[in-house]
C-alpha positions, 0 to 999 in steps of 0.5 A: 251740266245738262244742254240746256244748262249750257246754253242758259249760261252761253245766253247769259254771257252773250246777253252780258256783252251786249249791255256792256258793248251798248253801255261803253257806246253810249258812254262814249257818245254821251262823252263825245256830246259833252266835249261838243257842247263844251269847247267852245265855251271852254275856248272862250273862257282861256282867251279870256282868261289869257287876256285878263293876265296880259291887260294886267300889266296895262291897267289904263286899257284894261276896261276900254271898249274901243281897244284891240289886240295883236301880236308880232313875232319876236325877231331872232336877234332879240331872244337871247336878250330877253330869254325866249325861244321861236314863238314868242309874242310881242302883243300890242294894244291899239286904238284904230290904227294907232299903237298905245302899247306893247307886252313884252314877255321875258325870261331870267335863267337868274333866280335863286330857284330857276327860270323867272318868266315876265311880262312887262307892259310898256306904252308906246312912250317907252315907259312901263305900265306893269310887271307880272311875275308868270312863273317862278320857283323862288322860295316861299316867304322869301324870293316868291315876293317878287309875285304880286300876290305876295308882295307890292314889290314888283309895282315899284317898275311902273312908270320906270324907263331907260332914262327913270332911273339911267341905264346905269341904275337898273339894278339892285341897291345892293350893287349900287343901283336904285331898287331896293332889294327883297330882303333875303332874296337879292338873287331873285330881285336881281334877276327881275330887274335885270329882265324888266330893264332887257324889256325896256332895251328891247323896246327901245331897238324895235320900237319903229317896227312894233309902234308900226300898225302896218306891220304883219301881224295877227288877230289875237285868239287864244293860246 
């Protein structure tokens, strides 16, 4: 190959580099714009979207305008209780300076497939406004009822409490308590049910702090 020959390909590949080294930055500043651009909506539709699942298990507050949300801290002594690990948030609903209600999360170790993990909504009277189903791994057709999407078996707690029906009959029919069961998944409906009535017991021993609007707390801002 001649010189010149060379040096034609020599300019050809340097010529090359420089179109792709241009284009990859290009891409990258184009991509780094559009994550710009982006975050903050994306942000905003997650909070959103976290608190429309958090408003569904107090339906009564849902639409109003006038209410705000915080969140405690769950204290130590009541994880293991309720299933959760450091970190965990009590969020409360409030009106002004008065606390109307409370989201409670919860986990069962119990069901048929694995971990169970809940909230329940319980206003400030100890009474519960709604149970969510978060996450499950029950099987489908059967245990996976306990979703309200595949079931109105989880709406049967609303307007349960400690004393509706008495401590003694949270629990399944099948062990002489006053839910009825899935049929074909007792394993799962236990697990629930256990873990909506751990709620309320938890409610009911911190009820004083987290019913208290001048406890520490924080604004709510997307997980």
């Amino acid at each position: 190959m001649s010189d010149a020959a060379r040096n034609g390909v020599s300019d050809s590949t340097q010529r090359n580099a420089v179109v792709l080294v241009v284009v990859g930055l290009a891409a990258a500043i184009l991509l780094s714009v559009v994550h710009w651009l982006t975050r903050a909506p994306i942000a905003q539709a997650r909070e959103r979207a976290a608190e429309a699942e958090l408003f569904a298990v107090v339906p009564a507050f849902a639409k109003a305008t006038d209410m705000s949300l915080d969140f405690l801290p769950v204290p130590p002594q009541f994880r293991t209780g309720l299933g959760i690990e450091a970190g965990a948030r009590i969020y409360r609903i409030k009106r002004g300076g008065e606390i109307l209600a409370v989201i409670v999360p919860a986990l069962s170790p119990s069901g048929y497939g694995g971990p169970i993990r809940l909230i329940a909504g319980i206003d400030r009277d100890g009474t519960v406004t709604g149970v969510k189903v978060l996450e499950h791994h029950e099987t489908p057709g059967l245990g996976d009822r306990i979703a309200a999407d595949k079931s109105d078996w989880i709406r049967r707690f609303t307007g349960k409490s400690l004393l509706d029906p008495v401590p003694n009959r949270w629990q399944v029919r099948r062990d002489g308590g006053a839910f009825d069961q899935i049929t074909g998944a007792t394993i799962s409906s236990r697990a629930v049910v256990r873990q909506v009535r751990r709620a309320l017991d938890y409610f009911n021993d911190d009820r004083a702090r987290l019913l208290d609007a001048g406890a520490i707390a924080a604004p709510e801002s997307a997980p």
